[in-house]
KEKE-3310 file (N, C-alpha, C; in steps of 0.2 Angstrom, whole numbers, plus 5000, padded with zeros to 4 digits):
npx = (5993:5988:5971:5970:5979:5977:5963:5967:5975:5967:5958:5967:5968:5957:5956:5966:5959:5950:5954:5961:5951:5943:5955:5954:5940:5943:5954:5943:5935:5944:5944:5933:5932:5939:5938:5927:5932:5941:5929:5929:5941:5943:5935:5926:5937:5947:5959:5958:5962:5977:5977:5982:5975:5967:5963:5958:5944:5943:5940:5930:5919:5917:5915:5901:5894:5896:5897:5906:5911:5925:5920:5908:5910:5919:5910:5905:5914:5919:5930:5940:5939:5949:5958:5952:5953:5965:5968:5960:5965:5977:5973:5967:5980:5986:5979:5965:5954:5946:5944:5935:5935:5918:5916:5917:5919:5925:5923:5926:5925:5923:5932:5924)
npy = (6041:6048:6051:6051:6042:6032:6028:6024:6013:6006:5999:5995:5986:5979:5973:5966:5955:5955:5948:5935:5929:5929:5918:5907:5905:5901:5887:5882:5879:5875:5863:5855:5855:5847:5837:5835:5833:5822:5811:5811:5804:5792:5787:5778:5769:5775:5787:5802:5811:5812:5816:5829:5846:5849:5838:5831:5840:5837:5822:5821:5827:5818:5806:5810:5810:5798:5790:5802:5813:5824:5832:5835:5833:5848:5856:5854:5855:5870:5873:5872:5861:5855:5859:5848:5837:5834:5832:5821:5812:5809:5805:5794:5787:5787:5776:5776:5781:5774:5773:5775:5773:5777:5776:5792:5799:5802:5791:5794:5784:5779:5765:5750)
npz = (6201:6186:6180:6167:6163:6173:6164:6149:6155:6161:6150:6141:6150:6148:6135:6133:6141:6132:6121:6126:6129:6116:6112:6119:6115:6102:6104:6109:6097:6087:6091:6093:6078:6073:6078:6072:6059:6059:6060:6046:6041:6035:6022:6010:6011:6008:6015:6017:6021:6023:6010:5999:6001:5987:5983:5992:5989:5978:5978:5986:5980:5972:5976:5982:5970:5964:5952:5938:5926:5922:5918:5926:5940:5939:5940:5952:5960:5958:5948:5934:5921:5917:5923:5936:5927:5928:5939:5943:5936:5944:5955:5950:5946:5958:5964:5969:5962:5950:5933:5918:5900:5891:5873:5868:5881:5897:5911:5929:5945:5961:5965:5974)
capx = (5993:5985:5965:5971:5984:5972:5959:5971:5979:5960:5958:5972:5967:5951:5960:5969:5955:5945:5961:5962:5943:5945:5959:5950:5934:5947:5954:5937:5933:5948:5947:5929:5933:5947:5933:5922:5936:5940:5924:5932:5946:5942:5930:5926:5943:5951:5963:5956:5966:5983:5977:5981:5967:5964:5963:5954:5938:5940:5937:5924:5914:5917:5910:5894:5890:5894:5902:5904:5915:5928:5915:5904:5916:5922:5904:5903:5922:5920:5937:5939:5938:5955:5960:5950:5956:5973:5968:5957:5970:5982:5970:5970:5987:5990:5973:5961:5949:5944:5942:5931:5932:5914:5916:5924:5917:5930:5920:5927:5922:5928:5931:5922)
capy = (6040:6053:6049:6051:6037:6025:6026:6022:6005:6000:6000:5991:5977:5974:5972:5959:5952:5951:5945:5929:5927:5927:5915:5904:5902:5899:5885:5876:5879:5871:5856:5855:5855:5843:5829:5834:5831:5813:5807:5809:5799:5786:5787:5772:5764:5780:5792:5806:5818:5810:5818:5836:5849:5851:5831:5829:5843:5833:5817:5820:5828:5812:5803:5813:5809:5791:5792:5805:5817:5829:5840:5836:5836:5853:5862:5855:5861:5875:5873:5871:5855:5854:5854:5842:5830:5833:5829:5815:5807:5811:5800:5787:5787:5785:5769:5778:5782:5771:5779:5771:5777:5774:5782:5798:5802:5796:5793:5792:5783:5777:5758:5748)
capz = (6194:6184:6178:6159:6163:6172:6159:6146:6158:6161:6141:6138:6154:6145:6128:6134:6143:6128:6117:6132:6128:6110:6111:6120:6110:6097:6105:6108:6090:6083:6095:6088:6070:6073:6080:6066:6053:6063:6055:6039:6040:6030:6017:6006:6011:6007:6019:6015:6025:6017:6003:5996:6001:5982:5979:5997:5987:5972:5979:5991:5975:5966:5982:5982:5963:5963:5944:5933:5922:5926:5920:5933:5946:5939:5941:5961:5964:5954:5946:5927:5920:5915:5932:5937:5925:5930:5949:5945:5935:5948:5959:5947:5946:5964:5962:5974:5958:5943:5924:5911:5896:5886:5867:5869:5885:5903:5918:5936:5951:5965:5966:5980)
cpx = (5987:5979:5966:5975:5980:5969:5962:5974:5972:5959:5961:5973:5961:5952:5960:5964:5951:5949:5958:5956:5942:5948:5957:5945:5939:5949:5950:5933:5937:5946:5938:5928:5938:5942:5929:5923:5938:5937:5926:5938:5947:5937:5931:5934:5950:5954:5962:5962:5973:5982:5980:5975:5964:5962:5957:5945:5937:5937:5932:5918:5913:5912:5902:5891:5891:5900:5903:5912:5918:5925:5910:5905:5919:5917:5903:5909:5921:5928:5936:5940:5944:5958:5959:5952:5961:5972:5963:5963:5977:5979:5969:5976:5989:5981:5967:5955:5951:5942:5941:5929:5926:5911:5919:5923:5921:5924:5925:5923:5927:5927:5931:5925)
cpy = (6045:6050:6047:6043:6031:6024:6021:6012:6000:5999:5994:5983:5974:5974:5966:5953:5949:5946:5937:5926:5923:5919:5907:5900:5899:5892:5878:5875:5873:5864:5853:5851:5849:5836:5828:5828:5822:5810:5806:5807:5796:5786:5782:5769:5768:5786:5797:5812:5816:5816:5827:5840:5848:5843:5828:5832:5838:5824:5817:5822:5822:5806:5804:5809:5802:5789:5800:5808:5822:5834:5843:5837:5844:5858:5862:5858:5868:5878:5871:5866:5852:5854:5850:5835:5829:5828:5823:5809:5806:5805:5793:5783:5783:5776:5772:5779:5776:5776:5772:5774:5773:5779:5787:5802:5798:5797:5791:5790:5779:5770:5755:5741)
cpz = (6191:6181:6170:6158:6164:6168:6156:6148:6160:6156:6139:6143:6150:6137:6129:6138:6137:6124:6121:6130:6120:6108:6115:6118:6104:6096:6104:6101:6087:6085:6091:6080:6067:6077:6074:6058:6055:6060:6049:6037:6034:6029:6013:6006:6010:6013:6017:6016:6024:6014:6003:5997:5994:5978:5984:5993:5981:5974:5983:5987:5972:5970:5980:5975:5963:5956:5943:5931:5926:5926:5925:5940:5947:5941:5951:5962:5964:5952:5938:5926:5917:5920:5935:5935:5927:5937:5948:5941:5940:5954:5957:5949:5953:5968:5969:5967:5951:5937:5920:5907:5891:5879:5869:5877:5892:5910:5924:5939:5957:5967:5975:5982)
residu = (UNK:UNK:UNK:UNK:UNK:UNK:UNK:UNK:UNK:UNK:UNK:UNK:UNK:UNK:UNK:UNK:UNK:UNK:UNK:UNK:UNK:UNK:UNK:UNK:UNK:UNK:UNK:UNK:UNK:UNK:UNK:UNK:UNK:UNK:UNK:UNK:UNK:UNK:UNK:UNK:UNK:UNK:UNK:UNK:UNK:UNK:UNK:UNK:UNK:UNK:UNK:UNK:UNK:UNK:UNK:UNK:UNK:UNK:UNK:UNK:UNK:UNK:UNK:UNK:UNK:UNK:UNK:UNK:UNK:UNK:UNK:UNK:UNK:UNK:UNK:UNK:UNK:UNK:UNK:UNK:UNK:UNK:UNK:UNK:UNK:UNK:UNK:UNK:UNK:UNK:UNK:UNK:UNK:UNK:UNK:UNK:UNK:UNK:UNK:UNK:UNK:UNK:UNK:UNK:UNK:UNK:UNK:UNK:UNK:UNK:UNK:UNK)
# end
């Protein structure tokens, strides 16, 4: 086999070696990420990982604060506050969050 040729087939075995390696580390990340996420099961009585990714951010902000407003929830997501209300009544709706409105002002929280 010509020099030019093997160079090229050594190139291309350590490609694939690194690839394999790659693929690898990959593996053990996921499996990782995937014990981490375990933890978060069940929050306050809630299936978190049921939920919708964009319902799972909203409530985990709603968590952290305790109460508050979809504006407050909107500033930690960083989503408009219009959205928020959508997905926190959507939480509602499905009885995972509680809403009190006091005067013109609605707070969420999440009943214990």
């Amino acid at each position: 086999m010509p020099e030019s040729m093997r160079k090229k087939v050594d190139r291309i075995i350590s490609l694939l070696e690194r690839m394999d390696e790659n693929i690898e580390a990959f593996a053990k990340t996921s499996v990782r990420r995937d014990e981490v996420r375990a933890g978060f099961k069940h929050v306050a009585g809630i299936d978190v990982l049921s939920l919708d990714g964009h319902l799972q951010k909203t409530i985990l902000e709603l968590l952290r604060l305790g109460k508050g407003t979809a504006t407050e929830v909107a500033a930690k997501t960083r989503r408009s506050r219009a959205l928020e209300s959508l997905y926190l009544n959507q939480l509602t709706q499905m009885g995972y969050v509680a809403k009190e409105r006091v005067g013109k002002v609605v707070y969420f929280s999440i009943p214990r």
